[in-house]
Legacy VTK file of the C-alpha trace (Angstrom):
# vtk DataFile Version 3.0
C-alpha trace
ASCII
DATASET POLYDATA
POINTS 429 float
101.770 86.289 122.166
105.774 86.109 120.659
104.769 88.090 117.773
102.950 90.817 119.895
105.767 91.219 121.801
107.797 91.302 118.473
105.559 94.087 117.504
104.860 96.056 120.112
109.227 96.381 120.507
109.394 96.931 116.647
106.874 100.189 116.991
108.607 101.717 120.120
111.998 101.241 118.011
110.327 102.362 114.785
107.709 105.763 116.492
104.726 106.451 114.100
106.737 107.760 110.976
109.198 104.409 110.744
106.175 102.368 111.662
104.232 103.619 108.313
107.478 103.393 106.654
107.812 99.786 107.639
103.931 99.245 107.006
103.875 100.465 103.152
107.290 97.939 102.787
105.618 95.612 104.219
102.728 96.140 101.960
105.147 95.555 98.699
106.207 92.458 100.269
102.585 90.854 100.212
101.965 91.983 97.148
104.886 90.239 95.898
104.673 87.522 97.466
101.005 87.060 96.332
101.261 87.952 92.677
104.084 85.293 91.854
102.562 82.863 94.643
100.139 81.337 92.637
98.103 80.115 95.460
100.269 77.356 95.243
99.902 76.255 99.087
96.219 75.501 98.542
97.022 73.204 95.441
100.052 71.403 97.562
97.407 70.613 100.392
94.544 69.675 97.908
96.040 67.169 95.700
98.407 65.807 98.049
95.588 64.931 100.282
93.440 63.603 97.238
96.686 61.405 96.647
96.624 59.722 99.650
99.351 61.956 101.036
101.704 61.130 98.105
103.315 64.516 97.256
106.120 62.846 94.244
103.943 64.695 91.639
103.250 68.099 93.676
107.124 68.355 94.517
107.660 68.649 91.040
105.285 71.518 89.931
106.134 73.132 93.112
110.013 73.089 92.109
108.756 75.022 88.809
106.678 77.386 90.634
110.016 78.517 93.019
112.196 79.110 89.702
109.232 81.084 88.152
108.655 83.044 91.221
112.097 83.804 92.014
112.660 84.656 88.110
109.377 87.010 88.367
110.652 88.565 91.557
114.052 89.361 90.372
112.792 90.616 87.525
110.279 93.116 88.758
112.428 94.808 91.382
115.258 95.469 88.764
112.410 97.426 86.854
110.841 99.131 89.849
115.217 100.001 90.930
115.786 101.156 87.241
112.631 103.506 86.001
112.123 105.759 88.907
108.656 106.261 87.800
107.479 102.914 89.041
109.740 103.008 92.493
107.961 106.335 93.297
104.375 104.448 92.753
105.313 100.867 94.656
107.984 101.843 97.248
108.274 104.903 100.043
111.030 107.298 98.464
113.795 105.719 101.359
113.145 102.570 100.323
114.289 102.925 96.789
117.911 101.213 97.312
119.484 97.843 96.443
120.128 96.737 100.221
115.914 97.389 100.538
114.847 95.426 97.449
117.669 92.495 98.159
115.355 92.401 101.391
112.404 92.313 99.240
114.145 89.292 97.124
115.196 87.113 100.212
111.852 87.371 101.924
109.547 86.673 98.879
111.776 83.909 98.422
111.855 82.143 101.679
108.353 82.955 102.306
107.607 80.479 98.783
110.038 77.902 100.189
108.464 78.147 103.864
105.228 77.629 102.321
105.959 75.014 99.747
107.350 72.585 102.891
104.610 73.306 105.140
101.900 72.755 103.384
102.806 69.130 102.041
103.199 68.704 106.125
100.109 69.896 106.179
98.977 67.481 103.747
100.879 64.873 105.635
99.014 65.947 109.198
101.811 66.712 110.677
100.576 69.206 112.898
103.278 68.441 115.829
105.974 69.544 113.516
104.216 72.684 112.015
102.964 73.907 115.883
107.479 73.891 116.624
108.074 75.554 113.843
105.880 77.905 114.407
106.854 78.428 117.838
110.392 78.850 116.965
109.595 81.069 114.592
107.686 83.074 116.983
110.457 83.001 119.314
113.656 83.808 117.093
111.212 87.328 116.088
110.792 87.937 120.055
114.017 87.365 121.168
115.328 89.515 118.384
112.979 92.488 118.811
113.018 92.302 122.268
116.858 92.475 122.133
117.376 95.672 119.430
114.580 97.342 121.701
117.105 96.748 124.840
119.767 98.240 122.946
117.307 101.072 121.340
119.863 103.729 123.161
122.760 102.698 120.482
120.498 103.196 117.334
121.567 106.212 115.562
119.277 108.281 113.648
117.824 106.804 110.505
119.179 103.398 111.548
115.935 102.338 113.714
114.218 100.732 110.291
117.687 99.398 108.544
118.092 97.051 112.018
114.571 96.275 112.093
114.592 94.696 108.561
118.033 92.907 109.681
116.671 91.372 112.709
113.405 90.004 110.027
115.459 89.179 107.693
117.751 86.856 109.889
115.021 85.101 111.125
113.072 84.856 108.309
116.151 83.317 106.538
116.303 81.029 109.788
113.253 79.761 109.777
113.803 78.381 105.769
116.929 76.491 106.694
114.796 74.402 109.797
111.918 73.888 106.953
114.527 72.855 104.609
116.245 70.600 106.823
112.746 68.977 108.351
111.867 68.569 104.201
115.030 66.669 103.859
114.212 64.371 106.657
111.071 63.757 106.330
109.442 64.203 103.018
113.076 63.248 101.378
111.982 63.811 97.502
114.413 65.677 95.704
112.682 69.099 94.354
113.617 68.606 90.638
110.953 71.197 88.177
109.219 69.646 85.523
107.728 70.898 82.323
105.473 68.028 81.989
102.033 70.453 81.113
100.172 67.427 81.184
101.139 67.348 84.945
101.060 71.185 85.701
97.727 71.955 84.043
95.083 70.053 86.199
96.984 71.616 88.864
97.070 75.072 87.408
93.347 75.037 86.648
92.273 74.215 90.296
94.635 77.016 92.114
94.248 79.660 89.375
90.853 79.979 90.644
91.901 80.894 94.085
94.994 82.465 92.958
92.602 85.786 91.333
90.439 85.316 94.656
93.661 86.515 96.702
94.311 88.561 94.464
91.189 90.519 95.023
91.233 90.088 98.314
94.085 91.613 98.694
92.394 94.742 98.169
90.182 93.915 101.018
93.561 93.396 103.321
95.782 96.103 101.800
93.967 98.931 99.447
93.104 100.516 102.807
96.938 100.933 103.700
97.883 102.683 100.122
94.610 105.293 100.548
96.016 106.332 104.162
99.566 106.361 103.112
98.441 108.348 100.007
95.753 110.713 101.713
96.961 111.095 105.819
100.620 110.759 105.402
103.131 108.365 107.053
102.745 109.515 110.290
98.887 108.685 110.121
99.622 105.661 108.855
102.100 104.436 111.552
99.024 105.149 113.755
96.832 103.126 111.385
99.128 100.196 110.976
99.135 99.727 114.848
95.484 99.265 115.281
95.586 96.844 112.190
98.450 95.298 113.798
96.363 94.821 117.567
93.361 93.625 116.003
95.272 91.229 113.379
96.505 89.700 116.581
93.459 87.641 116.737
94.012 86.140 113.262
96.757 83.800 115.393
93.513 82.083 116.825
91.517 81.467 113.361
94.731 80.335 111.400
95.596 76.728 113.664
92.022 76.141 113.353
91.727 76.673 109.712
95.280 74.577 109.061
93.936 71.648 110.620
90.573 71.045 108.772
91.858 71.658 105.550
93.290 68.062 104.856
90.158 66.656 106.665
87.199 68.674 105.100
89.277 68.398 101.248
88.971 64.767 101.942
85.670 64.036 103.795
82.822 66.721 103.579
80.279 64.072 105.261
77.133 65.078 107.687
79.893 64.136 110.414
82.786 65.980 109.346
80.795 69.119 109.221
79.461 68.957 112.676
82.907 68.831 113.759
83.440 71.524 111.764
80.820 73.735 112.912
82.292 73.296 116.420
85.489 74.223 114.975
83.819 77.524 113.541
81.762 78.031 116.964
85.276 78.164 119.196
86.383 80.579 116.665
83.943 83.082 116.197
83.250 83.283 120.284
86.656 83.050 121.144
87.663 86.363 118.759
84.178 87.959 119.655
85.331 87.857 123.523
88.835 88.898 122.831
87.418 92.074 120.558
85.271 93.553 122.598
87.759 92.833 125.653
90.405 94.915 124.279
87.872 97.230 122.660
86.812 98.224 125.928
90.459 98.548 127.474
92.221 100.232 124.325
92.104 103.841 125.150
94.649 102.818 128.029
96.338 99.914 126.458
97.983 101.791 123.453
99.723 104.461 125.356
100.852 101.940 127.696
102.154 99.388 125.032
103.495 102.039 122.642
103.798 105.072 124.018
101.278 108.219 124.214
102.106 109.281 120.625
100.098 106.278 119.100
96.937 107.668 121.274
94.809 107.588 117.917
95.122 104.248 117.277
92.291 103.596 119.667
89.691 105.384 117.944
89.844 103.274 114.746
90.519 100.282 116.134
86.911 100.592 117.932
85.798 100.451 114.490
88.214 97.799 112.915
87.739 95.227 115.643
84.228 94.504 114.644
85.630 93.139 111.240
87.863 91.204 112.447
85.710 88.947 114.327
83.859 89.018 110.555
87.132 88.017 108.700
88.363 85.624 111.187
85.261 83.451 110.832
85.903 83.816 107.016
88.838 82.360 107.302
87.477 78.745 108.532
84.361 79.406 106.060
86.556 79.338 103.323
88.284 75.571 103.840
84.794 74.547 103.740
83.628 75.996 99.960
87.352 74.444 98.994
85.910 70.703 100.707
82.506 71.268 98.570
84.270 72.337 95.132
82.962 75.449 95.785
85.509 77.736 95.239
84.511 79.983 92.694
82.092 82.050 95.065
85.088 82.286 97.622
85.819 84.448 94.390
82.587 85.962 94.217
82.621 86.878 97.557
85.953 88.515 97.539
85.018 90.577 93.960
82.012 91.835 96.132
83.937 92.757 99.445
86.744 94.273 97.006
84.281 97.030 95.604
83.088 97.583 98.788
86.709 98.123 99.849
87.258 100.280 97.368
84.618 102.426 97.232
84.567 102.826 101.220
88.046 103.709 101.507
88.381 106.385 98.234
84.605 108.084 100.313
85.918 108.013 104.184
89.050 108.367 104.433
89.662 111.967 103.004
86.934 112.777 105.683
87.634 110.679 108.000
91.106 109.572 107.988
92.069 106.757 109.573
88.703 105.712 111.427
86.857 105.980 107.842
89.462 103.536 106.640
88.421 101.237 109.633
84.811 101.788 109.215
85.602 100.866 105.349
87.149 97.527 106.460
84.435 96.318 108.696
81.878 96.960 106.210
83.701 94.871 103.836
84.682 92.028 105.718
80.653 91.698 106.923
80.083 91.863 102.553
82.549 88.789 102.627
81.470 86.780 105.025
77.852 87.187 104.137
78.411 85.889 101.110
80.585 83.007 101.763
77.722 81.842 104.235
75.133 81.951 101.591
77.063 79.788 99.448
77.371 77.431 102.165
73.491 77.576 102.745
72.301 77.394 99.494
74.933 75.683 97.285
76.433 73.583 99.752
72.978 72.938 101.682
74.215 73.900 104.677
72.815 75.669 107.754
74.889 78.781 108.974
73.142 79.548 112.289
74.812 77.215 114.152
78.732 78.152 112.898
78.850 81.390 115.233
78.216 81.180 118.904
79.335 78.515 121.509
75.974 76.006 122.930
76.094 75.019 126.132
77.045 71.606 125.027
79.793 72.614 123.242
81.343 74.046 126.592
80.915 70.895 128.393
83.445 69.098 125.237
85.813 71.941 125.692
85.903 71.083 129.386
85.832 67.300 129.027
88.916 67.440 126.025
90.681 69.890 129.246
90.381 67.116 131.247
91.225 64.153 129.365
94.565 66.213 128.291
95.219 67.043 131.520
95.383 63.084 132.537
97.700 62.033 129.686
100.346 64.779 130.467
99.604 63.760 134.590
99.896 59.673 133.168
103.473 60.594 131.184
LINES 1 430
429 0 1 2 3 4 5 6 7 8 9 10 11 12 13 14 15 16 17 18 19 20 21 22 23 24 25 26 27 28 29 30 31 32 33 34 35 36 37 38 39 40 41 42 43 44 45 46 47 48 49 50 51 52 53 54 55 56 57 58 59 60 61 62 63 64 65 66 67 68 69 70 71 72 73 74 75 76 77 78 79 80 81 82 83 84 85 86 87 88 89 90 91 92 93 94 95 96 97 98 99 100 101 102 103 104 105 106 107 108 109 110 111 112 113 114 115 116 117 118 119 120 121 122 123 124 125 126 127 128 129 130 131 132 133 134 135 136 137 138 139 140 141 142 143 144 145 146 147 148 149 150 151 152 153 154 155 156 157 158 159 160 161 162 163 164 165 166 167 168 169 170 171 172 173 174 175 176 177 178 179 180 181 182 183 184 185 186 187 188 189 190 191 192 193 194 195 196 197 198 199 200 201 202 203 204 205 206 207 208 209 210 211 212 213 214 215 216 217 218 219 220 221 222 223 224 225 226 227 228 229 230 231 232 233 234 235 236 237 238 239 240 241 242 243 244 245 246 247 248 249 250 251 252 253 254 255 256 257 258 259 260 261 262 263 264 265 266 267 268 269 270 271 272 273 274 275 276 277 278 279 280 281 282 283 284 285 286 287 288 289 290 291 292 293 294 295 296 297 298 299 300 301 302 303 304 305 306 307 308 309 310 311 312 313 314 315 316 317 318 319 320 321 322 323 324 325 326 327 328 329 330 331 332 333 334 335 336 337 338 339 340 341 342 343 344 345 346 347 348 349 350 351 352 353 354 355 356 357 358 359 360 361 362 363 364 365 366 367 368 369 370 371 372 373 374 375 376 377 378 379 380 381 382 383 384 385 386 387 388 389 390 391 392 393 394 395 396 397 398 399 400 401 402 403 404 405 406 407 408 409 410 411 412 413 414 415 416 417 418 419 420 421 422 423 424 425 426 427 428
């Protein structure tokens, strides 16, 4: 709810032209971030876990990883800043100055170290700490949009996306220094690289796999933004970005879930562990079914309220995007479970598939149909991805999939019963 009120103050500063302007940015910055990430948070999680939560050995590939991303990194954005070419084909033509790409640097950068320290927590179960840092995460982005957006009537022209980035940028940069500092008190190995390859290449082998998976599925998450920003313009593509950005709301409700079976399904993929699973995976998918087709239903009076009547044709595509994100979201906890079985290489089968799809979709409907065909193109490909994670779970993994979707009746009464019993121990302290 802190980062919807984030963005929903960041578009009414922004208006539909800064908002695509922001959103192809943005875009750079994933793509960034993924191509020198490595998939490196998987790997920490994995073999910490499989080392009975000692992390000595991961710590030290991990160190390597940071001084070849932020090498990479550095190295990339002086060629896209120095052969024009490339900065007219990666970054919007206002974002081709130093103070955007040392923006670019930072964030890649403290998004590598923000991930490297949570996920050994992770790996550690310590889910109390990761839930406050979250949360003051969350709540630095708030209180910072929510202030620039009070003081919207001093932003000159031209300035609205400068201070945006600024008030990111801060608390990005804030949130590394708390990771850093909980890393230093609690995990208290000092981050020295090694070049040990009889270390890093057991490692490398297991998140390489899953490295070209997101990768691909990248394509799934981002191709649709680049065909928009290419085909409809900016201004279409502020429009677009803000039903992404509604219906992408509702991956906050997948991702807790998802964190906290990973270090119990990598270590325990019993009969047991996947019923509790599957009731894991049941919350989910009803949970962002009920949400979806409540704001479905209220949209066409929810944008213009939220944002203003200018973003008015946001509604129509997200009527068609919200229906794949209840698909992707119960991807997301699909996905933890092929890691648990060894499975991973059809998590990269599945995303090849969905990434054709993507393609394919996007390069037919939206020149047609602008920015609903690139919603329509997204659903579609989500449903390809989840299909075929779930028949890898049935038939590799010997695993029924009918039961992973929709709440039971008994599955209620535990929700109610956990209510209770939580309810007591906060009453009893």
């Amino acid at each position: 709810m802190m980062y919807f009120v984030s963005s929903t103050c960041m578009t009414r500063i922004l208006g539909d032209q800064g908002r695509g302007e922001y959103a192809l940015l943005q875009n750079q910055f994933t793509l960034l971030a993924m191509l020198f990430g490595l998939s490196m948070p998987l790997g920490i999680t994995y073999f910490t876990t499989k080392n009975n939560g000692d992390p000595s050995t991961v710590v030290r590939i991990s160190a390597t990883w940071i001084l070849f991303s932020l090498t990479g990194v550095l190295l990339v954005l002086l060629l896209i800043f120095n052969v024009s070419s490339l900065g007219a084909v990666f970054l919007p033509n206002m974002a081709l100055r130093w103070e955007y790409l040392l923006y670019l640097l930072l964030c890649i950068v403290a998004s590598h170290v923000n991930s490297f320290v949570s996920a050994i927590l992770l790996s550690l179960k310590k889910f109390r700490t990761l839930n406050q840092v979250a949360m003051l995460a969350a709540a630095m982005n708030a209180v910072g949009f929510a202030a620039l957006y009070a003081a919207r009537s001093h932003i000159g022209p031209g300035q609205g996306l400068l201070l945006v980035l600024a008030v990111s940028l801060t608390c990005n940069l804030a949130t590394t220094t708390v990771w850093c500092t909980i890393y230093a008190r609690v995990v208290r190995i000092m981050p020295f690289p090694t070049w040990n390859w009889m270390l890093i290449r057991p490692f490398l082998a297991f998140v390489l796999i899953s490295y070209l998976s997101d990768l691909i599925n990248l394509i799934n998450y981002r191709f649709d933004v680049w065909v928009v920003g290419n085909s409809a313009g900016t201004a279409q593509l502020g429009l677009y970005a803000v039903a992404v950005g509604l219906g992408q709301l509702f991956f906050y409700i997948p991702e807790p879930f998802s964190r906290v079976i990973q270090p119990f399904l990598y270590g325990d993929t019993s009969p047991a562990m996947v019923q509790r699973y599957k009731f894991i995976s049941r919350l989910n998918f009803s949970t962002v079914a009920l949400l979806s087709l409540t704001l479905g239903l209220s949209a066409h009076w929810v944008i213009p309220l939220l944002y203003g009547q200018a973003f008015i044709g946001s509604a129509q595509a997200l009527y068609w995007l919200l229906p794949g994100i209840v698909f992707v979201s119960s991807s997301k906890l699909v996905t933890p479970l092929l890691v648990g079985g060894k499975m991973i290489r059809y998590f990269l089968y599945a995303t090849s598939t969905a990434a054709v799809v993507t393609i394919v979709l996007d390069l037919l409907l939206v020149p047609r149909f602008g920015i609903v065909g690139a919603a329509l193109a997204s659903t579609v490909s989500y449903f390809t991805l989840l299909v075929m994670q779930c028949l890898a779970v049935r038939y590799k993994m010997g695993i029924h999939v009918w039961d992973m979707f929709l709440l039971k009746p008994s599955d209620l009464n535990m929700i109610l019963g956990i209510i209770q019993k939580r309810l007591r121990s906060v009453q009893s302290s």
